[in-house]
C-alpha positions in Angstrom: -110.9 -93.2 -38.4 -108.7 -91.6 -40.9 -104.8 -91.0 -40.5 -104.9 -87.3 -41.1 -104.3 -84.3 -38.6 -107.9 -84.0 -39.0 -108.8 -87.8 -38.2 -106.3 -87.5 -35.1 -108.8 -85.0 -33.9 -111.3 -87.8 -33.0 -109.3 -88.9 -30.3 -112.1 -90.8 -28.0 -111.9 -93.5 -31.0 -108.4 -93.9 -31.6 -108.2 -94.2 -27.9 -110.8 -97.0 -28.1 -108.9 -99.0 -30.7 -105.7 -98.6 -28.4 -104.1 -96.6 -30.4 -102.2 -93.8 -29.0 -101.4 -90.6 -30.3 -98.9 -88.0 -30.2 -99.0 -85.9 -27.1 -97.7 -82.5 -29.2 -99.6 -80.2 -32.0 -98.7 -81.9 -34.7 -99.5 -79.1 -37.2 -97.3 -76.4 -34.9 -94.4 -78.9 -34.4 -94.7 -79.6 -38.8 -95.2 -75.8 -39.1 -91.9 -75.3 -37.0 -89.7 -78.2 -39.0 -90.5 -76.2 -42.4 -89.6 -72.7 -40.5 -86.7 -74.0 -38.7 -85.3 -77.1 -40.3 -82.4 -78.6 -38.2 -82.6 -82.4 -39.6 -82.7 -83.7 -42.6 -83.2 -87.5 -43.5 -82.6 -89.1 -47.3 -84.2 -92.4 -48.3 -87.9 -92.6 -46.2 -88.8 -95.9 -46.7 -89.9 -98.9 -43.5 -87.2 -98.5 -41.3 -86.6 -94.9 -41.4 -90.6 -94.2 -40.8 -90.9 -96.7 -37.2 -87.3 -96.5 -36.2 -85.6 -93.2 -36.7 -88.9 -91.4 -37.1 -90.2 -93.2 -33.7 -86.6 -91.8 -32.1 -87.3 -88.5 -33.5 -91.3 -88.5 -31.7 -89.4 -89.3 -28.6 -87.6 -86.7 -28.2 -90.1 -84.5 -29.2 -92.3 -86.1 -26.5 -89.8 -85.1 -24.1 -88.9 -81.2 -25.3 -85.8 -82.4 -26.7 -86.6 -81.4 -30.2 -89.2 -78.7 -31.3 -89.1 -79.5 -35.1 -89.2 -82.7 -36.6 -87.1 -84.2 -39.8 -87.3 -83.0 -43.1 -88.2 -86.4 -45.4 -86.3 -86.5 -48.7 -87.2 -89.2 -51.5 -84.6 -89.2 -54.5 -85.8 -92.4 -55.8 -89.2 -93.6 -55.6 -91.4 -90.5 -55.5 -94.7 -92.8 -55.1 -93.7 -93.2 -52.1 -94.3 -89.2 -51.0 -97.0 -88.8 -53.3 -98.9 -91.7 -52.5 -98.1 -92.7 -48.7 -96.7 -89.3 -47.1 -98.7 -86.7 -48.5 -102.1 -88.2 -48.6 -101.8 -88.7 -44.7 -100.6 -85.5 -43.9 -96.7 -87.3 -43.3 -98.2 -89.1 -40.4 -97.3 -92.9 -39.8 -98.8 -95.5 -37.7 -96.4 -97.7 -36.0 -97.3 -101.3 -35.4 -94.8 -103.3 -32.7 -95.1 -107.2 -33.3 -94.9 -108.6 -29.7 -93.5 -111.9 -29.2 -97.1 -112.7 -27.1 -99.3 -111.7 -30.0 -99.8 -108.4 -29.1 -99.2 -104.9 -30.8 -97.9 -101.8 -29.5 -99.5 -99.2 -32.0 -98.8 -95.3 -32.2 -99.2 -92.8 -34.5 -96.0 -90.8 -35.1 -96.1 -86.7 -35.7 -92.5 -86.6 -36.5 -91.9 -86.4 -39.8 -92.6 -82.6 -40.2 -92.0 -81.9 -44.0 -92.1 -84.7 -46.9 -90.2 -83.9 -50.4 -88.9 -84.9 -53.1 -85.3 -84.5 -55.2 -87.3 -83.0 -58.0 -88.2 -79.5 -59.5 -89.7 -77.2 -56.7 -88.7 -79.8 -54.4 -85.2 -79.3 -55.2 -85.0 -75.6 -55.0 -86.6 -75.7 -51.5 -83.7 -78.7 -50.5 -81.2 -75.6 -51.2 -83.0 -73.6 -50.0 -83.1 -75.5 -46.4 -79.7 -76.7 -47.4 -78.2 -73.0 -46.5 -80.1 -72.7 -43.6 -77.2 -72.0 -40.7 -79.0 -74.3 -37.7 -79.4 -77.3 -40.3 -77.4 -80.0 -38.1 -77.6 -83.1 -39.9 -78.6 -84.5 -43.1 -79.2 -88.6 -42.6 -80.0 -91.8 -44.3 -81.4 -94.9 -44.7 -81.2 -95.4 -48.3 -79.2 -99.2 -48.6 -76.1 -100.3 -49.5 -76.7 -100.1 -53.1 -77.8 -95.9 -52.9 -73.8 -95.4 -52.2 -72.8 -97.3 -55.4 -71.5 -94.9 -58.1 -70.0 -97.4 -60.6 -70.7 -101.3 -61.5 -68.6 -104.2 -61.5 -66.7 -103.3 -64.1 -65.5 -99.9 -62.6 -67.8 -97.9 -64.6 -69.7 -95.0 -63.7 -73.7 -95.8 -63.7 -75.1 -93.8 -66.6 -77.3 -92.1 -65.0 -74.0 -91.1 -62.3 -72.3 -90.3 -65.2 -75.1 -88.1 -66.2 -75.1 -86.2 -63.2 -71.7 -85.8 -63.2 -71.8 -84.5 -66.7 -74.5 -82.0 -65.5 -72.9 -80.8 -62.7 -75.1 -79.8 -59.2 -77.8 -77.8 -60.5 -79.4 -80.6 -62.4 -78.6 -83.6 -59.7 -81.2 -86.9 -59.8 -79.0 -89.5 -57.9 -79.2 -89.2 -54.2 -75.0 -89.0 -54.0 -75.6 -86.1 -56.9 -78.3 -84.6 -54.7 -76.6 -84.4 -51.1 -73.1 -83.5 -52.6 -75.3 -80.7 -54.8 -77.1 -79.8 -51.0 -73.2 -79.3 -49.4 -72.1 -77.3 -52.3 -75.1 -75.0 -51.3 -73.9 -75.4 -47.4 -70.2 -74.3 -48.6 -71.6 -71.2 -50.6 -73.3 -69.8 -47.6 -70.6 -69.2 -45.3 -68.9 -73.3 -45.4 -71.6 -74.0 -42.4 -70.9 -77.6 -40.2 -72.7 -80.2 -40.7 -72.8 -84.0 -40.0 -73.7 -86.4 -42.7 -74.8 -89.5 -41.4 -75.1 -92.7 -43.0 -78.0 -94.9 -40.7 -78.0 -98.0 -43.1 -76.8 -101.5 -42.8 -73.5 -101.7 -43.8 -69.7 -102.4 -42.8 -68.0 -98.7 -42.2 -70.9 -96.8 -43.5 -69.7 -93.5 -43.0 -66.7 -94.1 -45.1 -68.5 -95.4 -47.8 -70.8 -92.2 -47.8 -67.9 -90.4 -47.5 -66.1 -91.7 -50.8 -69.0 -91.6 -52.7 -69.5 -87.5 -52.0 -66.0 -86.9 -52.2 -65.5 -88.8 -55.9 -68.6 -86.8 -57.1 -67.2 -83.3 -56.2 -63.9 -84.5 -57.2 -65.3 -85.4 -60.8 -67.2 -81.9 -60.9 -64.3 -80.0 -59.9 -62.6 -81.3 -62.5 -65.2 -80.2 -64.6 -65.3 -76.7 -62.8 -68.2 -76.8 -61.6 -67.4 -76.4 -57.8 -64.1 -75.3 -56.3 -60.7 -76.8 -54.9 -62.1 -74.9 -51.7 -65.3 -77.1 -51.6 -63.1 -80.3 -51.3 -61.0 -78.5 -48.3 -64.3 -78.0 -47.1 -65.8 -81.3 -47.2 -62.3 -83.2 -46.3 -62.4 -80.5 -43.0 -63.8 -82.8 -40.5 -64.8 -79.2 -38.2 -67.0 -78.2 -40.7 -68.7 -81.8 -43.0 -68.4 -84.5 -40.7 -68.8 -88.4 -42.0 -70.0 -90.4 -38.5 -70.4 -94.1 -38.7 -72.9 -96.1 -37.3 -74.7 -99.4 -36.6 -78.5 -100.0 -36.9 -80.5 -102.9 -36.2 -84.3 -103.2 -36.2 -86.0 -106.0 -38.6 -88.5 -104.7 -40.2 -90.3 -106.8 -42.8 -92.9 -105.3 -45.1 -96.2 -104.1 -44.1 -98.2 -107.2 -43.4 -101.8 -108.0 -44.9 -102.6 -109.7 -41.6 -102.0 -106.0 -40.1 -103.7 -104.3 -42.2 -106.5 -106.3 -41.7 -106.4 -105.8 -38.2 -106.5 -101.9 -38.3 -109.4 -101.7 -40.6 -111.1 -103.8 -37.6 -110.5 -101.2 -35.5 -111.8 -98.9 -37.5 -108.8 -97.2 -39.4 -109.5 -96.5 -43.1 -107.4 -96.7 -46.0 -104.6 -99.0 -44.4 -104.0 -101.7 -47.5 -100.2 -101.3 -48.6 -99.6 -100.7 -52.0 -96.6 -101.3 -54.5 -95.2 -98.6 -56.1 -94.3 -97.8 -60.0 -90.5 -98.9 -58.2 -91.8 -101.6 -56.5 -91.9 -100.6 -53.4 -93.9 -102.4 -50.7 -95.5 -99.7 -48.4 -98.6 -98.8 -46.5 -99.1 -96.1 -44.1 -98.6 -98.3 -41.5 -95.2 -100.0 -40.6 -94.9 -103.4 -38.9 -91.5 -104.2 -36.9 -90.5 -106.0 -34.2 -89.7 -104.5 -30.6 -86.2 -105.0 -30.2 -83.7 -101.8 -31.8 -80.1 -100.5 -31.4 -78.7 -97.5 -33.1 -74.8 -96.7 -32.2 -73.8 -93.6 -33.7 -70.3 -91.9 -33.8 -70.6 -88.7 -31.6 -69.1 -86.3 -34.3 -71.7 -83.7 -34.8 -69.8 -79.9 -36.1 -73.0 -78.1 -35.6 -75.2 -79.9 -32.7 -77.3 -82.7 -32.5 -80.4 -83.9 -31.0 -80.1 -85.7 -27.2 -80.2 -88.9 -28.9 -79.6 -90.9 -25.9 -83.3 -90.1 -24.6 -84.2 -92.1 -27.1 -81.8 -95.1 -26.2 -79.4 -94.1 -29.1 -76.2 -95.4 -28.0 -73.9 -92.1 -28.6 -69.9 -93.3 -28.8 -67.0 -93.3 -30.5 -66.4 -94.8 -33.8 -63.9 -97.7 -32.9 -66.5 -99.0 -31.1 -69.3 -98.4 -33.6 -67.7 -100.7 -35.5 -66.9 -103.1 -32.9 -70.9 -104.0 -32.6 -71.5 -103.8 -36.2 -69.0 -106.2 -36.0 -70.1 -108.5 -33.2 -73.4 -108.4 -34.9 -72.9 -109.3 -38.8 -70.0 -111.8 -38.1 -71.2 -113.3 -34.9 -74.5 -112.4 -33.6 -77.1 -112.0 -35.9 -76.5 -111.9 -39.8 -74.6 -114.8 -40.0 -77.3 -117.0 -38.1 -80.1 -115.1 -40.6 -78.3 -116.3 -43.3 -78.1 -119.5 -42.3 -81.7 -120.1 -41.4 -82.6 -118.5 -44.9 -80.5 -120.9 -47.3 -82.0 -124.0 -45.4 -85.6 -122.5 -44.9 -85.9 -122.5 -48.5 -84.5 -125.8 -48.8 -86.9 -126.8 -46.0 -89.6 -125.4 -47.2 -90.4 -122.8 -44.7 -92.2 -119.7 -45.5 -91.1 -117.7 -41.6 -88.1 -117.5 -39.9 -89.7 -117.9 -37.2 -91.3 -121.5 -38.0 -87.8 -121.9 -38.2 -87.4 -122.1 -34.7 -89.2 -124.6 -33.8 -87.1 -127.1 -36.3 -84.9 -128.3 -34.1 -82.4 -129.1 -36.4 -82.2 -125.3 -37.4 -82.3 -124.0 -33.6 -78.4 -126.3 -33.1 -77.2 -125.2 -36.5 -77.5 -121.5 -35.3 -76.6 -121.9 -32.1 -73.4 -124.0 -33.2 -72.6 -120.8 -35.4 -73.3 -117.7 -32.9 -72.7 -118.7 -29.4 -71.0 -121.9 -29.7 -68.0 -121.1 -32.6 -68.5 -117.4 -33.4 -68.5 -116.5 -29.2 -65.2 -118.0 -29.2 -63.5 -115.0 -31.6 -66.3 -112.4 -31.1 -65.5 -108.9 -30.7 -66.9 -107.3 -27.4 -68.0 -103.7 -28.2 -68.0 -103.1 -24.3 -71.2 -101.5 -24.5 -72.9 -104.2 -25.3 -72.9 -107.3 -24.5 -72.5 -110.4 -27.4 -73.7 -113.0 -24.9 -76.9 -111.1 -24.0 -77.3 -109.9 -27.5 -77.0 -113.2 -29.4 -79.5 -114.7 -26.7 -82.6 -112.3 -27.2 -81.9 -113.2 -31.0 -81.6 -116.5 -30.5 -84.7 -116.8 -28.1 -87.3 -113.7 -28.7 -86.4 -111.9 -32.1 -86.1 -114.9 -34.8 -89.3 -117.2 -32.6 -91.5 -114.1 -32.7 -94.4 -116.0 -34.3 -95.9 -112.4 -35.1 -93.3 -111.3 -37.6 -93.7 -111.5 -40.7 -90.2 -112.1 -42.5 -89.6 -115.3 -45.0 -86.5 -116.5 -45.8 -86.9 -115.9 -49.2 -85.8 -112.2 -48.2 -82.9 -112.8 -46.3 -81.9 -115.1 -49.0 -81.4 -112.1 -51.3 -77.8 -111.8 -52.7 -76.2 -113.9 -50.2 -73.3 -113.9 -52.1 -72.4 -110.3 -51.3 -73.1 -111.7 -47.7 -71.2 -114.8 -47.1 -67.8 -113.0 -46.9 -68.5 -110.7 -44.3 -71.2 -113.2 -42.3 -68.9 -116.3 -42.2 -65.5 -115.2 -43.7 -64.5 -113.1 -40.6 -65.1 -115.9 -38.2 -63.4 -118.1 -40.8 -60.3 -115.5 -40.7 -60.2 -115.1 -36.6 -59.9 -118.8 -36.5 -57.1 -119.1 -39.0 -55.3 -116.8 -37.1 -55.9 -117.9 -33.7 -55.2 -122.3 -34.4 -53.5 -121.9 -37.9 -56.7 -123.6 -39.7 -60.9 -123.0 -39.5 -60.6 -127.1 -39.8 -62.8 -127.1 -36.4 -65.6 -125.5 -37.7 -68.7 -127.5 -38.2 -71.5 -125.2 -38.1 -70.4 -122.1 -40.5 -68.7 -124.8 -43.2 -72.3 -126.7 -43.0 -74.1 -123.1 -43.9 -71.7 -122.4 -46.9 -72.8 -126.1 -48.3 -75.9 -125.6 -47.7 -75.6 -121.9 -49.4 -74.4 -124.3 -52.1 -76.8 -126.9 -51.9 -79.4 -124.3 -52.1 -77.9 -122.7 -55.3 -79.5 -125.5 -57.6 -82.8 -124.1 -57.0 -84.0 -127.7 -55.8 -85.6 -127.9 -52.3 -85.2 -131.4 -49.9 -88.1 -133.0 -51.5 -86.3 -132.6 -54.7 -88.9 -130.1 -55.9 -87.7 -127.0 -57.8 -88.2 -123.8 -56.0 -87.9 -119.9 -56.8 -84.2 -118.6 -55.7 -84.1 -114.8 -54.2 -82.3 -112.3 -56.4 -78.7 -112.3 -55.9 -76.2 -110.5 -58.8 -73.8 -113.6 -58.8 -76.8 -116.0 -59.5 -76.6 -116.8 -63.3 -72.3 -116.9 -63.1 -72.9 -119.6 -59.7 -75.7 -121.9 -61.7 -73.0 -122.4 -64.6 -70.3 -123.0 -62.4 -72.2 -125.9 -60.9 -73.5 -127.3 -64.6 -73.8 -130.5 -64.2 -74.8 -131.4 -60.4 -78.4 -132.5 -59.7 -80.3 -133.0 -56.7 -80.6 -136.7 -55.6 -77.5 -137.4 -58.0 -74.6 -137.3 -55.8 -72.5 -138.7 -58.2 -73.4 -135.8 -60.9 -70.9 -133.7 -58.5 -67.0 -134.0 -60.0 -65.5 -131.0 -58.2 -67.9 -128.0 -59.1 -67.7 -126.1 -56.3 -63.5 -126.1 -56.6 -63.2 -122.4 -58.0 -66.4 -121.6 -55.9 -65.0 -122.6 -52.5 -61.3 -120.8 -53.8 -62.9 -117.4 -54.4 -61.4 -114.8 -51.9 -63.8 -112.2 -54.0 -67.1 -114.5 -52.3 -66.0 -115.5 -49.1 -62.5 -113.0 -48.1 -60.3 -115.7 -48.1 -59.5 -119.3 -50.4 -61.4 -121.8 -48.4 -58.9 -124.8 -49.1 -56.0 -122.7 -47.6 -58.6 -121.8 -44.3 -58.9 -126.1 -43.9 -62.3 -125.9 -44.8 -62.9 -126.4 -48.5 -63.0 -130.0 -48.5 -65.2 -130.6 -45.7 -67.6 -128.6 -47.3 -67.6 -130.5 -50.6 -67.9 -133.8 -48.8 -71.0 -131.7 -47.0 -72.5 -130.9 -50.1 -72.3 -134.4 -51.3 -74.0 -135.7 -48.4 -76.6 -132.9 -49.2 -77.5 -134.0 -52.8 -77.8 -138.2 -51.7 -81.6 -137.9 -52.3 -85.3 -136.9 -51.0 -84.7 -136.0 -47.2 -80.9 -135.7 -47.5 -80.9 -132.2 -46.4 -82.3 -133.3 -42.9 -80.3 -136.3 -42.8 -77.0 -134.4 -43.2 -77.9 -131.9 -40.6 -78.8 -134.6 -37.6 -75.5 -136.2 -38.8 -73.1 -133.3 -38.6 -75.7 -130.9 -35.6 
């Protein structure tokens, strides 16, 4: 069986290997999303493919939409050239069940696939200036909003497209402020921009980053004073936040392996020039929430048929809240610092250290549940249990600590130093805290690259890595006397963790945690029984 709208054709076999298939022409419904565009989605990686693609096939499903999204790569083009068009934009979604099982289904949805590039580009304005265009989205990470480093300089190649102005944009902030100028030019038509990625206050962020690159080409005259009315006019270029949550780890061999058993051909993943770990499959897990601020100027797709949680955007932020402070990323973190230390290659082998399963549940439901904020639509205490007890145990997913790990440093603050805050303001001190102060030493611990068998082990990419390891120069593993105050101006930085530990009540605790860390071969264990 091949993954074409050809292969699909042969649908006594696909329904033999239990997959099933869209119920619509894909061909007419991909026809209609080039003839009538009305959504338009930047950054088409894992995620975006399973979870907003899979909303988007939903609806369709169900005569809520008659075109599907328009795909738009700025990046990595591999990705189109290799994984979209070869397939004819069609993508098989794999559901890990927590029993073993696998949901699989091959989605239609994503109706055109381009690039930011050449032809490409001309046909983005070109779709850009089309009048029923609703939404442009994305799922393009943190880092795609980032115009400047961390010394509060432009990226060169941001300053390159500022110097070029919109008619040659390559960054995707270049690109979709470029796409808007077009909207302005043909009549200043709404639209919603809609940032779908995993971040505190995405929409603002988006926002900023649009608004400083017209501002810079105005300044250059390139566009208008009237284009920044424009885009500031909330009736016409609206910013809506949101708050998604799906893991989705990359496209597993064991999979792959699986649909070519069926019969599927052609399923191995690849990694692209950008290294960029795709196949034309995606695994995920079941479990998925998308809250999304209702401000839409020009329409929007029913998105609660699809179980899109439609609100406003104090309480968007209230569960993106409840989940990266209480509920989920700060027990991911957790479980990722000591699963390297541990030696553990799955989160969710994880769970069944039992040592791991109180040092989680001391963090989320025991101290975190006592400051958590309750977004009212959903609730923490439910939410922190099917994370607790079906999403991290799924034996069937695929994700390592060694990814989570990644820069944990731009993590901690957010993860533990909003619990850390709440507590300082409710009892004057975070002294009480036993769980979140034992995670920060073991983020610590974890920093000198040496596991609990005092065997050196690879550390995830993180951008404060090289400045941490010479800050702790000096302190070895199994030498617990090697540590003479390292982790002073560590535990101090309000930059790392929002606030100066020592004044919180917790700074010392955590060095005398640390200490008890680095005693020798097993230490790690040891000082989790002792404090869990």
């Amino acid at each position: 069986m091949k993954l074409t709208k050809e292969g699909i054709k042969d649908q006594k076999s696909y329904q033999e290997a239990g997959i099933t298939l869209p119920a619509y022409d894909v061909a007419a419904l991909a026809k209609n999303t080039v003839e009538n565009p009305r959504w338009m989605h930047f950054g088409i990686g894992n995620i975006f493919r399973i979870f907003i693609g899979g909303i988007a096939d939903k609806l369709i499903h169900e005569k809520a939409m008659e075109s599907g999204i328009t795909c738009v790569e700025t990046f990595d083009f591999d990705v189109v050239d290799k994984i979209y068009h070869p397939y004819d934009n069609l993508v098989l979604g794999v559901t890990l069940n927590s029993d073993g099982s696998t949901d699989k289904r091959v989605l239609g949805s994503l109706g055109e696939a381009l690039t930011s590039q050449a032809e490409d580009f001309i046909r983005l304005k070109k779709i850009a200036r089309k009048k029923e265009l609703e939404m442009f989205s994305f799922t393009i990470t943190e880092k795609g909003y980032a115009l400047k480093n961390s010394d509060n300089q432009y990226f060169p190649w941001v300053q390159a497209d500022i110097d070029k102005g919109p008619e040659a944009a390559t960054g995707v902030m270049a690109v979709i402020t470029a796409l808007l100028w077009e909207r302005f030019l043909a009549g200043e038509l709404p639209i919603a921009v809609v940032s779908m990625d995993n971040c505190s206050h995405n929409g603002e962020i988006l926002q900023g980053s649009v608004l400083t690159m017209a501002k810079e080409w105005q300044e250059k005259g390139f566009v208008s004073a009237q284009f920044l009315a424009y885009l500031n006019n909330e009736s016409k270029v609206a910013f809506p936040w949101s708050m998604i949550d799906k893991i989705t780890p990359r496209p597993a061999d064991s999979v792959a392996k699986e649909l070519e058993e069926l019969g599927m051909e052609e399923m191995n993943p690849i990694i692209t020039s950008k290294n960029t770990y795709i196949a034309p499959f995606v695994n995920a897990e079941g479990p998925q929430y998308l809250v999304v601020e209702d401000k839409f100027p020009n329409g929007r797709p029913e998105f609660e048929k699809a179980g899109v949680y439609m609100t406003d955007r104090d309480t968007v932020n209230k569960v993106e809240r409840m989940k990266v402070t209480t509920c989920l990323n700060p027990l991911h973190t957790a479980l990722a610092v000591y699963g390297c230390l541990l030696g553990y290659d799955l989160i969710s082998k994880e769970m069944k250290d039992e040592n791991l399963k109180k040092l989680i549940h001391k963090i989320g439901p025991e101290e975190g549940m006592k400051v958590v904020t309750d977004p009212g639509i959903l609730s923490p205490k439910d939410f922190v249990d099917e994370v607790i007890n079906v999403r991290f145990p799924n034996p069937f997913m695929p994700d390592t600590p060694q990814r989570i790990a990644t820069d944990t440093s731009q993590k901690v603050g957010i993860r533990f130093g909003e619990t850390i805050k709440s507590y300082v303001a409710a009892e004057g001190s975070a002294k009480s805290l036993v769980g979140i102060p034992l995670a920060i030493a073991g983020w610590c611990r974890y920093l000198l690259g040496v596991d609990d068998n005092l065997e050196s082990f690879e550390r995830s990419s993180d951008p404060l890595l090289e400045e941490l390891t010479k800050m702790l120069a000096g302190v070895e593993a199994g030498k617990p006397e090697t540590y003479t105050g390292q982790l002073k101006p560590i535990l101090a930085n309000e930059k790392i963790f929002g606030s100066d530990l020592y004044k919180a009540g917790l700074g010392e605790k955590i060095e005398t945690m640390f200490v008890e860390l680095l005693a020798g071969k097993g230490a790690v264990v040891a000082t989790l029984e002792k404090y869990l």
